[in-house]
C-alpha positions in Angstrom: 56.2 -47.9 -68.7 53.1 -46.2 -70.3 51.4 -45.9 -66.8 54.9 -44.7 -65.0 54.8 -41.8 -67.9 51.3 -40.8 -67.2 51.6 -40.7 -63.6 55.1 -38.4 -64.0 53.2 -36.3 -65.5 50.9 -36.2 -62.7 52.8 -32.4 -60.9 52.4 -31.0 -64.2 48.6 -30.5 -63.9 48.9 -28.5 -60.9 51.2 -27.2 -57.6 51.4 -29.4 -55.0 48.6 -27.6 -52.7 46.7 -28.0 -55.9 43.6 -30.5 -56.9 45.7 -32.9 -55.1 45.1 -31.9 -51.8 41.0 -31.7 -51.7 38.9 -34.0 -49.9 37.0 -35.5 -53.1 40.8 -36.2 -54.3 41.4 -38.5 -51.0 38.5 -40.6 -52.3 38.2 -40.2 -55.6 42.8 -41.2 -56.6 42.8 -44.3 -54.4 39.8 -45.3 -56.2 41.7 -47.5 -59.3 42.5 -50.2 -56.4 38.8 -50.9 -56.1 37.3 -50.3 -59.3 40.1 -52.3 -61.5 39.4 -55.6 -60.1 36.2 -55.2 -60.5 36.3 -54.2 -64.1 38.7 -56.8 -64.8 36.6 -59.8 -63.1 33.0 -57.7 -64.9 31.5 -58.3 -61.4 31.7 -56.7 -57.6 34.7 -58.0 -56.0 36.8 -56.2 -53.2 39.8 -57.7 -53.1 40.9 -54.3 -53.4 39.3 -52.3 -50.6 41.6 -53.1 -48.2 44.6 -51.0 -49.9 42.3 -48.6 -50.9 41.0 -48.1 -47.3 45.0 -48.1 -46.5 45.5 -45.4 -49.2 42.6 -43.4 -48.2 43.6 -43.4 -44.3 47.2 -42.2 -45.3 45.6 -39.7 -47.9 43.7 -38.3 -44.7 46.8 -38.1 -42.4 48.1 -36.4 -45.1 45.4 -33.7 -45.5 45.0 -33.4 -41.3 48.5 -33.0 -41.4 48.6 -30.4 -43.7 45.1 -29.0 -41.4 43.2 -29.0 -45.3 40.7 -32.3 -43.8 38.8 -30.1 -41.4 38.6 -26.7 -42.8 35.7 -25.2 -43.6 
């Protein structure tokens, strides 16, 4: 319940074309579903890096979509 809370709160910190749409954001959110495991197991494991390749690829359509990916 504690981690549904704190990602509610998530639209507060900004408008929707905010920090949420930048291309260090498309790496840098999905990044929990690698880096959890490996805290959890205190060694490198990936069993996360195929959902956070998922997650980043979708983050990207997203962005392309949106035409933020390729602008300079």
């Amino acid at each position: 319940a504690a981690l549904l809370g704190l990602g509610a709160m998530g639209p507060l910190l900004g408008k929707h074309r905010g920090w949420t749409h930048s291309r260090l954001a498309m790496v840098a959110v999905p990044s929990p579903l690698v880096l959890v495991p490996m805290l959890m197991e205190n060694a490198v494991v990936w069993p996360g890096l195929p959902y956070y390749l998922a997650a980043t690829l979708g983050y990207a359509s997203h962005l392309y979509m949106d035409g933020i990916l390729f602008r300079r």
